[in-house]
N, C-alpha and C positions, 0 to 999 in steps of 0.2 A: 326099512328106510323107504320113505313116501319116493313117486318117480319124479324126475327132474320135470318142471316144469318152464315153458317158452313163451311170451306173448306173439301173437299170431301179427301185433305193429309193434312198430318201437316206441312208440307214444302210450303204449299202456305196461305199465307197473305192474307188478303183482304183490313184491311188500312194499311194507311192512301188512299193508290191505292196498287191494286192488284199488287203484286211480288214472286217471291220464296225465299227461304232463304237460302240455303245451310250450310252443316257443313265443314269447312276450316280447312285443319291440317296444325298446324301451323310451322309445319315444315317446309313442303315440297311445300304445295298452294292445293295439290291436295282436287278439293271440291264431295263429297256426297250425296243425297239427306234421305238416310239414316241413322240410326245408328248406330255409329262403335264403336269398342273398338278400333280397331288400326287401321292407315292408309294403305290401299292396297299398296299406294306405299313405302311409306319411314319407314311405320311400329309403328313411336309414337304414343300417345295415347292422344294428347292435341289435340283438336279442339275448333272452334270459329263460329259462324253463321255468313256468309258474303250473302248478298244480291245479286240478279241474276240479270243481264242486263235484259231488257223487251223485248230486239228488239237483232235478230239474221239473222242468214243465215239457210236455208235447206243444210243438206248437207248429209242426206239419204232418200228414203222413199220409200214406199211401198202401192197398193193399195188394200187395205184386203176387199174382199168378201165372207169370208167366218167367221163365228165369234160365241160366243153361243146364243142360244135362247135369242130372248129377245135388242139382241143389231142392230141396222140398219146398215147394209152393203150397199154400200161400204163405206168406211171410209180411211182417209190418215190419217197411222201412219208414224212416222219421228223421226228423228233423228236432233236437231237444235244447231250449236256451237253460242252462244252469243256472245254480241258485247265484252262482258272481258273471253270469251275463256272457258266459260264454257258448257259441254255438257249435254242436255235436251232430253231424251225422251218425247214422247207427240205427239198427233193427232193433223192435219191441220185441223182448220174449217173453217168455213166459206165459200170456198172455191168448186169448181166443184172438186168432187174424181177420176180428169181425166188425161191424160198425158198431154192434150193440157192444163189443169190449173194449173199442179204442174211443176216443175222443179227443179234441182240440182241449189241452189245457189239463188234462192228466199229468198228475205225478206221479214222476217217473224217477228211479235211482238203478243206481250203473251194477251193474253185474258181469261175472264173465262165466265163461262155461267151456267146457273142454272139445275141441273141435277133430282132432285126430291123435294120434300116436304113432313111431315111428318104431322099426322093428326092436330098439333100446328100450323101449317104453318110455321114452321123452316124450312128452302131453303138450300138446301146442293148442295154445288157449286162446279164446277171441270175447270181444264184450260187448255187452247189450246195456239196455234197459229194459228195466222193468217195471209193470206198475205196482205203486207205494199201494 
């Protein structure tokens, strides 16, 4: 029997396949990965969970060397607009944390990977992107 496995948010899925889920006010479109009483933009208070494209573009990022104990530096955090125009914080992985391997405008698809395990061998899992 495989171990239990946890997402490391509650906005990320793991089935049927790994996704986010956002909350959708269904006013305005405007999507969240947190949660609100009212929408930042338009201000109502009805949302919906709408599901995140997998596969995006890069369209900020930064090469952090410097981080707290405990975490490996360097690492590519970013910035990813999906393929339905939603916007993703989240770190590159897979990837060399270099100039000559990241770029503005790289495709990028979601991934997760296993971040710890607890003495049960429950797997607590967290997501990235990677480039396509």
């Amino acid at each position: 029997m495989a171990p239990a496995r946890v997402p490391l948010v509650d906005y990320l899925h793991l089935e049927p396949e790994p996704h986010l889920v956002a909350n959708e006010c269904r006013g305005c479109g405007a999507r969240f990965f947190d949660r609100r009483n009212a929408c930042a933009r338009c201000g109502l208070t009805d949302f919906a969970p709408a599901e995140v494209a997998g596969a995006g573009e890069l369209r900020a990022y930064t090469i952090v060397h410097r981080a707290a104990p405990g975490i490996p530096v360097p690492f590519v955090s970013a910035i990813v607009c999906t393929d339905d125009g939603t916007w993703v914080r989240s770190n590159v992985v897979n990837c060399d944390p270099t100039p000559d391997a990241v770029g503005l405008g790289m495709r990028v698809q979601l991934t997760t990977y296993p971040i710890g395990a607890d003495d049960d061998g429950t797997e607590a899992v967290a997501f990235g992107y990677e480039p396509v």
